[in-house]
N, C-alpha and C positions, 0 to 999 in steps of 0.2 A: 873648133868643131861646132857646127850649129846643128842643132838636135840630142836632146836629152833622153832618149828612149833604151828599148832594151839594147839593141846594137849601137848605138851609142854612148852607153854602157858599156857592154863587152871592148869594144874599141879603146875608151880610157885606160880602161886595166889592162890591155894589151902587151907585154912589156917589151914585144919585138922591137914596137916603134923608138922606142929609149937608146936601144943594142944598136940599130941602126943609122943613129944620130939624128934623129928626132920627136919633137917633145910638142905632146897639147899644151899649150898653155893659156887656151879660152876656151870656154864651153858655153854655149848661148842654148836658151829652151824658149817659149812664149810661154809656157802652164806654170801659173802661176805657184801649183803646187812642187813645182820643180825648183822654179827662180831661188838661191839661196842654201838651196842644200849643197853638202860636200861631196864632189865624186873624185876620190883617188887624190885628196887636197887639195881641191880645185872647188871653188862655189860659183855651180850654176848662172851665169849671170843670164837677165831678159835679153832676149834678141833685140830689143830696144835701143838696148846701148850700144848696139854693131859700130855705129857712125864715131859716135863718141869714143867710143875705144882703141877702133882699128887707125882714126884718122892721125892719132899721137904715136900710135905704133903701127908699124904696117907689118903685114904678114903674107907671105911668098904663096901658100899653101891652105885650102881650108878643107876638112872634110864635111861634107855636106849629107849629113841623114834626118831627113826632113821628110815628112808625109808627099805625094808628088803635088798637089795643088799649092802647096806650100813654095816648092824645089825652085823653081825659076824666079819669082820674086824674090827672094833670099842671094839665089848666084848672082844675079841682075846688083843688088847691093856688093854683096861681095868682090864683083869686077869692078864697081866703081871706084873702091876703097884700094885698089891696084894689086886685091890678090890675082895670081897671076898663074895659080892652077888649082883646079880643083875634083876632088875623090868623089866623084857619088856616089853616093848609095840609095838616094833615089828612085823608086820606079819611073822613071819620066828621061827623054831627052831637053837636055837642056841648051837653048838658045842664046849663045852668048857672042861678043867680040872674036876675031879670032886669034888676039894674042892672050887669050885666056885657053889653058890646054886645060879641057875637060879627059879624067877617065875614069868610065861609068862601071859601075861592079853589081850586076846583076846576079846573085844569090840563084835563082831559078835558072836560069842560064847555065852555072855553072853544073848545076848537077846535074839536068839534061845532056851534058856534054859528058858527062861521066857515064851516064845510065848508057847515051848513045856508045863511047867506047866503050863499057861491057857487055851488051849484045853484041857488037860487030867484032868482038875479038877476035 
């Protein structure tokens, strides 16, 4: 998971994803006040060590919640490193290879489409 914030956050503690057979097991932040704290037994690590980390272990899948000016710089690393799909949660379309499956989870979106099906009931 790259992004240390409040959904990023909620997502860690999530325990769907455990039931479901699968598990964070990196969390990257750049704020400095993040770097090192404990989320759900996991310590923060810097987005810094993306290359160093991921290149010894590779990993299939990243979730990506990251501010959007941030978002494509970060997936752009992350495809190089041969993750090979990834969650945004992003405001931004991201530009990548096309053997990287992007699917983008727009928040706003979804509950316009809620609002829209309870008016049109």
């Amino acid at each position: 998971m790259v992004g240390a914030g409040k959904i990023g956050g909620a997502l860690v503690q999530y325990k769907g994803f455990r039931q479901r057979g699968f598990e964070i097991v990196l969390i990257y932040d750049r704020d400095p006040r993040k770097v090192g704290t404990a989320w759900n037994g996991l310590s923060v690590r810097d987005v810094s060590q993306l290359e160093a980390d991921l290149t010894g272990e590779p990993v299939d899948i990243a979730v990506l919640v990251t501010p959007a000016e941030s978002a494509q710089g970060v997936a752009e690393r992350l495809a190089a490193l041969g993750v090979r799909a990834i969650l945004n949660f992003a405001p931004v379309q991201l530009s990548l290879p096309e053997h990287v499956v992007v699917k983008n989870v727009n928040l706003a979106l979804e509950l316009e489409a809620l609002s829209f099906a309870l008016t049109n009931r």
